[in-house]
C-alpha positions as MATLAB code, in Angstrom:
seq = 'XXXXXXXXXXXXXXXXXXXXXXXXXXXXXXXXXXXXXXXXXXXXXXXXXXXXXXXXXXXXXXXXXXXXXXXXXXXXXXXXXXXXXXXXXXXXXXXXXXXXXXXXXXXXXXXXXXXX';
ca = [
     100.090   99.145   99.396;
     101.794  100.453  102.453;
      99.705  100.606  105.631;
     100.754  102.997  108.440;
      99.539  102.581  111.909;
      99.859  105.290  114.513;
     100.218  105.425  118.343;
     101.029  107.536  120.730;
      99.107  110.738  120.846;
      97.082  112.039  123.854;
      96.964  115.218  126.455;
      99.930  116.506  128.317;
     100.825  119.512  130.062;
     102.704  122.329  128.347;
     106.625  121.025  129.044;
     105.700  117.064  128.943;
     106.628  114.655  126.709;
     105.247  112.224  124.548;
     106.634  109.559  121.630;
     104.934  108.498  118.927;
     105.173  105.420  116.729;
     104.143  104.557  113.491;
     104.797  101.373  111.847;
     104.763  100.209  108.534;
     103.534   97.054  107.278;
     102.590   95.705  103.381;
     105.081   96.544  100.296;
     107.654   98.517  101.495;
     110.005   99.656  100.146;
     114.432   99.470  100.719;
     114.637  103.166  100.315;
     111.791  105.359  101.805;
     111.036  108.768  103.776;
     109.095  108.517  106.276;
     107.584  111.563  108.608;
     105.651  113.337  110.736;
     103.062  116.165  109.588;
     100.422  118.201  111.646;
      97.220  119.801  110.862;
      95.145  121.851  113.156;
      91.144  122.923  112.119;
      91.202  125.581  109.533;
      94.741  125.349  108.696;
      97.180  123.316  105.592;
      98.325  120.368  106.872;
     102.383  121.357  107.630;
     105.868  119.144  107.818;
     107.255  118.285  111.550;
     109.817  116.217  110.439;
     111.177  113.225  108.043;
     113.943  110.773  108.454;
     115.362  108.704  105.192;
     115.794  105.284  105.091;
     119.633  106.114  105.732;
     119.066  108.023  108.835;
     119.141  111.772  107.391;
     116.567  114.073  108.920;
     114.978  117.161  108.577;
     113.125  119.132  111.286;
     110.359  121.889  111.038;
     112.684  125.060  112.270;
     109.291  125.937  115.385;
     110.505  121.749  116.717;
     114.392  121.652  116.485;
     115.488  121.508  119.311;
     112.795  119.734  121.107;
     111.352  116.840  118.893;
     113.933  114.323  118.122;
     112.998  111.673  115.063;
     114.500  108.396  114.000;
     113.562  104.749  112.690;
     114.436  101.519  112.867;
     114.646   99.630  108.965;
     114.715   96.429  110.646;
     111.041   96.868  111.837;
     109.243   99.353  109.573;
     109.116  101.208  112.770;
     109.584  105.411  113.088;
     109.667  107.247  116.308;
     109.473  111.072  117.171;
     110.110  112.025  120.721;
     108.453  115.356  121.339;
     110.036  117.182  124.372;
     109.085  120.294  126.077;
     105.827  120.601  124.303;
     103.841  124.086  123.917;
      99.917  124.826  123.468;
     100.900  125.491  119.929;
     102.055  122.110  119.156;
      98.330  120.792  119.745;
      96.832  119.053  116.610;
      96.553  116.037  114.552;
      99.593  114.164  113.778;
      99.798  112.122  110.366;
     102.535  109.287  109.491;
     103.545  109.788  106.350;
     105.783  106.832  103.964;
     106.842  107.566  100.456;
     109.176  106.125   97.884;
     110.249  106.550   94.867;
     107.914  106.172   92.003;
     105.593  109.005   93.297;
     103.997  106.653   96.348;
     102.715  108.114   98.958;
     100.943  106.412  102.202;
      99.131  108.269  105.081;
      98.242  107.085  108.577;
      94.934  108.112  110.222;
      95.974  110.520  112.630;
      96.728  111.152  116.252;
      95.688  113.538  118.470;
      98.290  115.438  120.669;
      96.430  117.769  122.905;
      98.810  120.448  124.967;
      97.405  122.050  127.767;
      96.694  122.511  131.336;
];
């Protein structure tokens, strides 16, 4: 088992910043994905971004630009810094890990709130 803990979220003003963390503890694995996803009331939960255990990431195309991902192996640790945020980026954020083998690990959820 993989648990994922989550930090980070909160309320901002349309233009601020904000990071989140999630870190990793339990099994892990050498070679992972690990990501960000979103989900907002009444809508599929969607794909900000993922970084590899090797560094190669993959943005959402509505976030390139402004929401920068990476991890460090060392500490089970992944970051996303989220820059000039927008209303529409309001909603849940979910840490995701997954490895080969077909495991998959969630985190509870954040809440990122953009508005004034």
């Amino acid at each position: 088992q993989v648990q994922l803990v989550e930090s980070g979220g909160g309320l901002v003003q349309p233009g601020g910043t904000l990071r989140l963390p999630c870190a990793a503890s339990g099994r892990t694995f050498s070679m992972s994905v690990m990501g960000w996803y979103r989900q907002v009331p009444g809508k599929q939960r969607e794909l900000v971004a993922t970084v590899t255990s090797g560094g190669s990431t993959n943005y959402a195309d509505s976030v390139k630009g402004r929401f920068t991902i990476s991890r460090d192996n060392a500490k089970n640790t992944m970051f996303m810094q989220m820059n000039s945020l927008k209303p529409e980026d309001t909603a849940v954020y979910y840490c995701s890990y997954s490895a080969t083998g077909g495991y998959e690990y969630w985190g509870q959820g954040t809440q990122v709130t953009v508005s004034s």
